[in-house]
N, C-alpha and C positions, 0 to 999 in steps of 0.2 A: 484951576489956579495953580500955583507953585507948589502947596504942598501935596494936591492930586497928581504933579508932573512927578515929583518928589518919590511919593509912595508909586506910583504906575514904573520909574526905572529902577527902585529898588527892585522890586515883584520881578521886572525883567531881567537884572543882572543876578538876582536868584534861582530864574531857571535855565538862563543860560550855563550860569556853575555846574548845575545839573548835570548841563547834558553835554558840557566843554568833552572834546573828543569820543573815541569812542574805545577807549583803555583806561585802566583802571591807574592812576597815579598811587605806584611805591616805589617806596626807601626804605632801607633799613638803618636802624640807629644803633652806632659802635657808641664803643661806650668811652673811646677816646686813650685807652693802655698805648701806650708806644713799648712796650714789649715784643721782640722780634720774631723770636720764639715762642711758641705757645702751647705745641704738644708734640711729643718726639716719643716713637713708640720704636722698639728696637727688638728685631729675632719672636714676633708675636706671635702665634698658632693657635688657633680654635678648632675643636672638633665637635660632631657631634653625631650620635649612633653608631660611632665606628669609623668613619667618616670625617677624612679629614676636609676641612673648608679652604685652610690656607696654614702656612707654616714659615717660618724663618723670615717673617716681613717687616723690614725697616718703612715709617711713616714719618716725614716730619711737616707740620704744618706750622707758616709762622703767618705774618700780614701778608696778603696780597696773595698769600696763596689760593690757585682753583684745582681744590684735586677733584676728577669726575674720576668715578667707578664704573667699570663695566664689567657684564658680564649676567650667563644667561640667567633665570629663575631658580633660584634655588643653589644658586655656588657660591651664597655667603656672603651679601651684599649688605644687609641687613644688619647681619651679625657680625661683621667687620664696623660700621656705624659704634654697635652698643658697646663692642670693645676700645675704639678708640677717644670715647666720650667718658668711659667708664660706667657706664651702666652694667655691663659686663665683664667679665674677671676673664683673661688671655688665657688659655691651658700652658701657654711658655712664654717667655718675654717678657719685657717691662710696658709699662707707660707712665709715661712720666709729664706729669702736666706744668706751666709756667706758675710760680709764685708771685702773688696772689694768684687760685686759682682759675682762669680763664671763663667768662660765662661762657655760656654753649649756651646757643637755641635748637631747637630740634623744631623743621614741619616736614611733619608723618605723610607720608602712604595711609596710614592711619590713623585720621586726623580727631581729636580728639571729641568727644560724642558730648553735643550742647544739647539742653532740653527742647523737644518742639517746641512747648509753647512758652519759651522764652521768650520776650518780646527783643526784636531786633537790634531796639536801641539799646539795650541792656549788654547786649551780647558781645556790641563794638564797643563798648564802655562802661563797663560792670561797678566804677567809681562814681559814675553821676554822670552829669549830663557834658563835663570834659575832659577831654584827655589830654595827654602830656604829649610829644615829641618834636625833638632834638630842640629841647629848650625851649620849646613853644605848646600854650595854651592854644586850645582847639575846640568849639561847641561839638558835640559829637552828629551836629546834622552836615556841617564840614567836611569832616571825617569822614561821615558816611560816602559824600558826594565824591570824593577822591576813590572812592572804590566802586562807583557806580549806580547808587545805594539812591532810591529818591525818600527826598521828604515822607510822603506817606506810605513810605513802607519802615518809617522807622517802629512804629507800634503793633505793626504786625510779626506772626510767630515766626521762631527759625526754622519751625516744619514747613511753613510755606515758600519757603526758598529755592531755587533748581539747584542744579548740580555743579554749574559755573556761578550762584553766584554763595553758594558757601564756601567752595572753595574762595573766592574774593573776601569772605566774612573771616575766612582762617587768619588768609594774607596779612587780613588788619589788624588782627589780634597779634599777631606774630610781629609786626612791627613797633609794637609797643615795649617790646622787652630789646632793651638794649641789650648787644650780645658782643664778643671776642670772636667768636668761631658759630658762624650758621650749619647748619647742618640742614642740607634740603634732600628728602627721600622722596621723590616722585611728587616735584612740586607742581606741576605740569600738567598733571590729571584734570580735567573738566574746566581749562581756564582757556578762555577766546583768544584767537592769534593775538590782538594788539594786545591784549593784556599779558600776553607770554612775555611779546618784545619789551614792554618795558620794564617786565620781571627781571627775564637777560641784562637790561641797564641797570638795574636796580643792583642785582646780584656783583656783574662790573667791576659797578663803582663803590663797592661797598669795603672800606679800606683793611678789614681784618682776613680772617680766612673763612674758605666755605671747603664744604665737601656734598658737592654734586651727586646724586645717581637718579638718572634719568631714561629714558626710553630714547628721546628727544636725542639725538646723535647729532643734527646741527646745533643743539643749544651745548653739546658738549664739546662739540670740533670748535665751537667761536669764544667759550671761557675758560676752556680748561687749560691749566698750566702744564700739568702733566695730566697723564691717564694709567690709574692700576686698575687692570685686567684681572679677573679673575679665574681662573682656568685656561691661563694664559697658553700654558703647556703640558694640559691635561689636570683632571679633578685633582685641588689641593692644592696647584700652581698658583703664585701671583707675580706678578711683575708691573713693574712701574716702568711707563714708557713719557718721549717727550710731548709727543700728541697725540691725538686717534687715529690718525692717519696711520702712525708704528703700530700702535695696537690693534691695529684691525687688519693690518699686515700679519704681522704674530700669528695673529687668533688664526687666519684663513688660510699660513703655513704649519701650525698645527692641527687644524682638521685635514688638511692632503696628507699630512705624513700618518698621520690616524687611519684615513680610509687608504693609504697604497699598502701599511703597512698590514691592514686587514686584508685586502687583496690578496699580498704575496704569499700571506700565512695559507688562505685558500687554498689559493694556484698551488703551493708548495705540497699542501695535505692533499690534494688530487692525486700529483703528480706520482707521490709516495704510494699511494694507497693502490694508483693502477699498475702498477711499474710491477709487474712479477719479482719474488722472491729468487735471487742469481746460487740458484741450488741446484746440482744434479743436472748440469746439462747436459745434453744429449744430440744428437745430431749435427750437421756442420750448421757454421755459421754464415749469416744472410748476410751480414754487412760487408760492403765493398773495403778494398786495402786503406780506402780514404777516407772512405766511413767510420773503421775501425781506428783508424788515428784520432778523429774527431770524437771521439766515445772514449778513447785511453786520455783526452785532454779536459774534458768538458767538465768535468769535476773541479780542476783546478781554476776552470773560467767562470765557472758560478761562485765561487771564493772570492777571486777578481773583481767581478761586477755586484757582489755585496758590498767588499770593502768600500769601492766607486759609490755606491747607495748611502753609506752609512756618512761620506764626505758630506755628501751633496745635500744629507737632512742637516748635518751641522751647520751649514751653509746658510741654509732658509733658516734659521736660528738664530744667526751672528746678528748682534744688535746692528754691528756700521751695516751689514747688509741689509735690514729690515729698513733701515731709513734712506735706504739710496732706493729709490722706484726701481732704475734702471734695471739693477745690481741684483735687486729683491724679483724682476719676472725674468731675469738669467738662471738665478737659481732653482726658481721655483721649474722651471722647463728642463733643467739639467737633473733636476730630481724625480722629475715625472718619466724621463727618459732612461733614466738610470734603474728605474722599476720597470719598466719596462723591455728592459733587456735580462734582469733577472728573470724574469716571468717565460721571458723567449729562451733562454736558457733549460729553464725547467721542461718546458714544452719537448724541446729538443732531446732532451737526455731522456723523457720519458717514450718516445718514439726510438731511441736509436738502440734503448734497453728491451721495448717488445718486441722488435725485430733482432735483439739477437737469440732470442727463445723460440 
């Protein structure tokens, strides 16, 4: 009859919700400030065991801004995070946050520890059975469904959950605190491609500001507004670039001028080390009239081809040059070139010095 048609398409358009796509549907909920500005940190430096992290770093974050962080494990990504939210105290510099204070949400790398045997639905909805967002009441079996969540596993524990779908159980908790400023630290971990993608939209479209650090290097090339690097130009460095593209230019001219200039140091302590002490000489000398011109000059030519060296790192340095491609594999070949004529130089001096002994 009509009311078994009735109840048989409810039942159906109930688990069709279910299983609508295969990504978890978020958003996050601003909390609606039209404040421009929101936190401006100025000359900021953290250390720590001795060890500096970063020093002299202007931050400003207002709406709409995406600032991603990069940089390796352990150079202070984290701890840039706790400083600019104020969790942690700058060793120099201000921060200075917007009046009234800006919320900040934080989702952790280390996400916050829920009992196993929580039950599910408590966990997405710890007030009862609904929740609030962006001005709208929600059952929490709803709720659950927009993150992938079925019906009966609402009473089941959060210990029995994988790894992609707490992190989703995070996601939804995290979307219930209306925020100013998101702070995502390795939101990324254990979430399924479609569910990243509409994280990415999610993050977007989200009208305040966010601060990125991620692994995910296309999720940072596609939102970031700028990109600070850390260890931009060796441990302690930071720099704010316009995208990753500069910044991973940067970073990849500061590790060549690192390893040429560990090379040349070598090359250089060889060269010294074999080269006889020019003492008490004795017998005639082997070098030809041309030879010995080229030994009376070659000192002032490895002077030469340093200064040429020391151009050429400046070069791969110069921000307009990081952001012109062309300009940036110019230099970078004019500096690899420039090492290696220092190198040839050494070579030289040290052969035309044991021949004159």
């Amino acid at each position: 009859d009509s009311a078994d048609r009735a109840s048989d398409l409810a039942a159906l358009k109930s688990r069709n919700a279910a299983a609508v796509g295969d990504a978890a549907t978020v958003d996050f909920a601003a909390t609606g400030r039209r404040t421009r500005k929101l936190i401006a940190a100025h000359g900021i430096g953290k250390s720590f065991g001795g060890r500096t992290l970063f020093g002299g770093l202007d931050v400003e974050l207002g709406r709409g801004d995406r600032l991603g962080l990069l940089g390796p494990n352990g150079s202070g990504k984290t701890t840039l995070l706790r400083v600019l939210t104020g969790e942690l105290a700058a060793d120099a510099g201000t921060v200075v946050a917007a009046d009234p204070r800006p919320r900040i949400v934080v989702f952790s790398q280390h996400r916050q520890e829920l009992s196993p045997t929580l039950p599910l639905r408590e966990a997405l909805s710890p007030t009862g059975d609904f929740v609030s967002f962006l001005d709208q009441r929600m059952h929490v079996s709803g709720w659950a469904r927009r993150f992938l969540f079925r019906d009966d596993q609402l009473n089941h524990p959060v210990g029995s959950l994988s790894g992609g779908e707490l992190a989703r159980l995070h996601l939804a908790r995290l979307m219930l605190e209306p925020a100013d400023v998101l702070v995502l630290d390795e939101p990324t971990n254990d979430l399924d491609i479609p569910t990243l993608e509409v994280l990415e939209e999610a993050i977007e479209q989200f009208p305040g500001a966010a601060v990125l650090v991620t692994h995910d290097r296309a999720m940072l090339d596609r939102l970031a507004t700028q990109v600070l690097a850390l260890n931009a130009d060796g441990p302690g460095r930071a720099r704010i670039f316009a995208s990753l593209d500069q910044a991973l230019a940067a970073e990849a001219a500061a590790k060549a001028k690192a390893a040429a200039a560990e090379q040349d140091a070598a090359r250089t302590n060889e060269a010294r080390a074999a080269a006889p002490t020019p003492v008490q000489r004795s017998g005639r000398r082997k070098l030809s009239f041309n030879e010995q011109r080229e030994y009376d000059g070659i000192e002032q030519r490895i002077l030469e081809a340093e200064t040429r060296t020391e151009a050429a790192e400046r070069r791969v340095t110069d921000p307009k040059v990081i952001a012109d491609h062309v300009a940036m594999a110019k230099a970078c070949a004019e500096l690899e070139a420039a090492h290696a004529e220092v190198a040839a130089l050494y070579a030289r001096w040290q052969e035309l010095e044991s021949r004159r002994q």
